[in-house]
VMD Tcl script that draws the C-alpha trace (Angstrom):
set ca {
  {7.31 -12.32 8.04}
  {10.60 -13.07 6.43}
  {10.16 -16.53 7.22}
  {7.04 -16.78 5.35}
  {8.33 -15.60 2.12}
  {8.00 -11.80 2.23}
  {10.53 -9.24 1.93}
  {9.93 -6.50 4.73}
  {11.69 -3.74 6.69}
  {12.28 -4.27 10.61}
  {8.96 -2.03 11.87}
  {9.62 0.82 14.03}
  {8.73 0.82 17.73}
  {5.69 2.35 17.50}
  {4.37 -0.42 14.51}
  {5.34 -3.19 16.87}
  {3.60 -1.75 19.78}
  {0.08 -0.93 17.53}
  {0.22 -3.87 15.82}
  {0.28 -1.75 12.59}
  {1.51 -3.58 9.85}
  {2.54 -2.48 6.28}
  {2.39 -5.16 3.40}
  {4.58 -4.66 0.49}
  {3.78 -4.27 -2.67}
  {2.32 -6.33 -4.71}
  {1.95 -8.60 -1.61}
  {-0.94 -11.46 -1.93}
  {-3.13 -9.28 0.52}
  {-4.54 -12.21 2.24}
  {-1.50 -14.32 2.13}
  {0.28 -11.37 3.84}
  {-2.42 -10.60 6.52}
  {-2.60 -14.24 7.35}
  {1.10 -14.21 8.24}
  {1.24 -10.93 10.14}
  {-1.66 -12.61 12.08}
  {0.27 -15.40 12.99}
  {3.15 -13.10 13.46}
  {1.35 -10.99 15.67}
  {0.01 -14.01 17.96}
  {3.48 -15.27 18.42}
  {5.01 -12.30 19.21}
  {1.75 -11.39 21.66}
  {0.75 -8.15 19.70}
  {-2.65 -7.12 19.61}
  {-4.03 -5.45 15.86}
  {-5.41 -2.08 16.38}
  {-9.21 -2.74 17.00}
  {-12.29 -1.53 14.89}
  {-12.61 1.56 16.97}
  {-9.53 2.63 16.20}
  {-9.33 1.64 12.84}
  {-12.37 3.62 12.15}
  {-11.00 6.73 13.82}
  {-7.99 6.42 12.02}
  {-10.06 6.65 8.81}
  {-12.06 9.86 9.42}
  {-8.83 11.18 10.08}
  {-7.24 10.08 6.97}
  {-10.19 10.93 4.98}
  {-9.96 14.75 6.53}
  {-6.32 15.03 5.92}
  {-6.49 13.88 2.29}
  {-9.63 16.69 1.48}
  {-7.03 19.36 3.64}
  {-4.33 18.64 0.87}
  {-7.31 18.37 -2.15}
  {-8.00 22.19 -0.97}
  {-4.66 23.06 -2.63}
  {-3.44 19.80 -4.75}
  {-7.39 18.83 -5.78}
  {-6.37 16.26 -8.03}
  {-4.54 14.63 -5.17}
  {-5.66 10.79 -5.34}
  {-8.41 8.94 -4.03}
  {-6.95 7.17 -0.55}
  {-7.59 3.70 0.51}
  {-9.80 3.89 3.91}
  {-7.57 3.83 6.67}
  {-4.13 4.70 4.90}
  {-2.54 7.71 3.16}
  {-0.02 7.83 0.98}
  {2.22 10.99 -0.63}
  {4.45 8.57 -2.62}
  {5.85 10.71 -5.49}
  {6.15 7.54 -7.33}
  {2.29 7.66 -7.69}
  {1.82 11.09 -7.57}
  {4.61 13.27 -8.27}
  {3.47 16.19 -6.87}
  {4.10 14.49 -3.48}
  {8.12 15.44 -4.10}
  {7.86 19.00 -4.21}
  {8.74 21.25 -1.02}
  {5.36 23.04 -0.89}
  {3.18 19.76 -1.08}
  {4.96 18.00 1.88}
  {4.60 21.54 3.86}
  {0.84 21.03 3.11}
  {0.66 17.53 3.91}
  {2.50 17.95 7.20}
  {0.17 20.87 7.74}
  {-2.77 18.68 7.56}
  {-1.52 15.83 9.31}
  {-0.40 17.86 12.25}
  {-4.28 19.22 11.80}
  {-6.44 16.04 11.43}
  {-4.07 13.19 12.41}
  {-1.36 14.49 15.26}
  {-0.75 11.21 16.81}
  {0.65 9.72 12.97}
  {3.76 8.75 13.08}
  {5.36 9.32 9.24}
  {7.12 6.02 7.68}
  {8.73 6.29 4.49}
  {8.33 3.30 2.71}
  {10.52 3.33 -0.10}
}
mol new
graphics top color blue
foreach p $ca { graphics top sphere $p radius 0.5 }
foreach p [lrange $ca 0 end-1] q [lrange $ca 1 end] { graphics top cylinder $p $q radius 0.2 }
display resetview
């Protein structure tokens, strides 16, 4: 990826071996996906297929309404992501709300591994 011009971290294990990959920000979206595709054929990764990027979805979308039942004005997620960047919502920095986001991710999503992407 570096070699095409964007400036990434080294994934963990587990991105590598789901093909998960996180663009940066502000990142040309399809520039970036076109590279990791490359990437990813190179390096003989396979992308996470539509099955499981649909279940990963629901359970996104059920952990972010488990932290809207005590932070309701907790953002609107993109489908298959979630994000508690204090940056974008500060909230996301105190104690309590990462004991409630850990609560529902251990609920909804148990097999998430967390990445901070700072």
């Amino acid at each position: 990826m570096r070699s095409a011009g964007f400036t990434v971290e080294d994934p963990s294990d587990d991105q590598v071996s789901s093909g998960t990959v996180t663009s940066p920000a502000g990142a040309d979206q399809e520039r970036f996906r076109s590279a990791a595709d490359r990437c990813a054929d190179d390096l003989g990764v396979h992308r996470a297929d539509s099955a499981t990027k649909e279940k990963w979805n629901r359970e996104y979308d059920q952990v972010a309404s488990c932290v809207r039942e005590t932070y309701p004005d907790f953002p609107q997620q993109q489908p298959g992501s979630i994000s508690f960047n204090p940056d974008e919502y500060p909230p996301a920095g105190e104690p309590a709300f990462q004991e409630r986001a850990d609560e529902c991710m251990a609920k909804y999503s148990p097999d998430t591994k967390r990445q901070d992407v700072r």
